[in-house]
C-alpha positions as CSV (number, residue, x, y, z in Angstrom):
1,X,87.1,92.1,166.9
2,X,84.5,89.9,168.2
3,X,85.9,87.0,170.4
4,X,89.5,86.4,171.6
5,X,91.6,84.6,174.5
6,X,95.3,84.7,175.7
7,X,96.9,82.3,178.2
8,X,99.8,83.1,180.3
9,X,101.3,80.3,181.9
10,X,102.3,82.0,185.4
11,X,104.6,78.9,186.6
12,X,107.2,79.6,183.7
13,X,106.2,83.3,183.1
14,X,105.3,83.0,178.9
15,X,102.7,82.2,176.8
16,X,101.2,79.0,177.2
17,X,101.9,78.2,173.7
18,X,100.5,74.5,172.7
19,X,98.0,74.4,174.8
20,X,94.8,73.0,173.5
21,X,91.3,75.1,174.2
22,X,87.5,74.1,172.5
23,X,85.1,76.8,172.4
24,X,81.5,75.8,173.5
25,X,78.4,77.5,173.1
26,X,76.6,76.6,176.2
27,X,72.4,77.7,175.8
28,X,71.0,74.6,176.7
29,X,73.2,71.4,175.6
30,X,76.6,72.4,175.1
31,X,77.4,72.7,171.3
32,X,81.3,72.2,170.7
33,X,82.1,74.9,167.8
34,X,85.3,74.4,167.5
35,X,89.1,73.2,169.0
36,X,92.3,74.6,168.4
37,X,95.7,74.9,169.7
38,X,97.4,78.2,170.9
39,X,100.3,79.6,168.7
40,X,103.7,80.9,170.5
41,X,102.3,83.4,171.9
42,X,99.6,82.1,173.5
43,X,96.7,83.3,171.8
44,X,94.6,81.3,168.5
45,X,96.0,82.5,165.5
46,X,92.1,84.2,164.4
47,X,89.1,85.4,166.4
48,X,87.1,82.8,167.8
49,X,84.2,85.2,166.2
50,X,84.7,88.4,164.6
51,X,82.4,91.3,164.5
52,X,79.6,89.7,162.2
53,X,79.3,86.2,163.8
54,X,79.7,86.8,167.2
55,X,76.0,86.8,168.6
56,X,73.7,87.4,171.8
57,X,74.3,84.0,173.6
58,X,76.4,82.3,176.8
59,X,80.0,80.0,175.8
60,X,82.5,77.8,177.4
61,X,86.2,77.9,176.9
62,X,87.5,75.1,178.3
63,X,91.7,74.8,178.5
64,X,93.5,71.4,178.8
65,X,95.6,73.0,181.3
66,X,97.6,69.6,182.8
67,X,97.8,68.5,179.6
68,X,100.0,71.4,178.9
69,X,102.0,71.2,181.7
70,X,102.6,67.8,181.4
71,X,104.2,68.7,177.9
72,X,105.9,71.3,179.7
73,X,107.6,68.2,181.4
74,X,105.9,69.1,185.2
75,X,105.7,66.6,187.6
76,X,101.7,66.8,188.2
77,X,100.6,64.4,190.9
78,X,98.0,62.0,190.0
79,X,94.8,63.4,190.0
80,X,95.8,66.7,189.0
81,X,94.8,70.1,191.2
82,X,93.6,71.2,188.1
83,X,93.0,69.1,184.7
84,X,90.9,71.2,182.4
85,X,89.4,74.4,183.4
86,X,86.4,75.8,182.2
87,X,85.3,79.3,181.9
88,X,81.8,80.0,181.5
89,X,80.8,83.8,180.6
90,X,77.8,85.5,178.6
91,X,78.1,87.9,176.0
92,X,75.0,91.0,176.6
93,X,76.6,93.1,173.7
94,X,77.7,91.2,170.2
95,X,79.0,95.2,168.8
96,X,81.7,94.6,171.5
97,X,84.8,93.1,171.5
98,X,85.2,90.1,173.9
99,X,88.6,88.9,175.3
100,X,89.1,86.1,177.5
101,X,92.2,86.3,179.2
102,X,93.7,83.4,181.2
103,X,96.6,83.7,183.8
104,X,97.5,80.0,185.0
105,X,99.4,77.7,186.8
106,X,99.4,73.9,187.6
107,X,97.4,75.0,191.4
108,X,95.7,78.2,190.4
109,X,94.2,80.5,188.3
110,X,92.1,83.5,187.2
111,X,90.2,85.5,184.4
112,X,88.8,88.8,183.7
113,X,87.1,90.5,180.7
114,X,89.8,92.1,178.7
115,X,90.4,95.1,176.3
């Protein structure tokens, strides 16, 4: 399956449909690969790779996360606690499926590798 990501928004407990994510590869200067906007439930609607171009290498995903909670209609003080966040991670095993999971909020957040 190559490449994937998932956003929960953990404020309103549901996908964090809307929100707009670009995909970096990061191996020197970052390189911007592409941008895209996550469907209804929270996830791109393809791999960011799939099994054949997903290669050896470190990436970026970087999530416009006030920007989606300001469309969620959130009061966000000015700055933000968080604006955009970016998760940097390396990929040792291009044969194996990658998913980038995000659980977030307007003040916090986390990751993991996921299945």
């Amino acid at each position: 399956m190559g490449l994937t990501t998932h956003v929960l928004d953990t404020m309103h407990g549901c996908p964090a449909a809307g929100m707009a994510v670009a995909l970096y590869a990061t191996g020197g200067n970052p390189t911007l690969l592409s941008e895209f906007t996550l469907n209804d439930d929270g996830r791109s609607d393809k791999p960011l790779f799939t099994d054949q171009t997903l290669k050896v290498g470190t990436y970026r995903l970087v999530f416009d996360v006030a920007g989606y909670f300001k469309r969620r209609g959130v009061a966000l003080p000015e700055p933000n606690f968080l604006d955009q966040v970016s998760l940097d991670f390396g990929v040792a095993h291009a044969d194996q499926h990658y998913h980038v999971p995000l659980l977030v909020s307007p003040w916090s957040y986390s990751t993991y590798r996921g299945s």
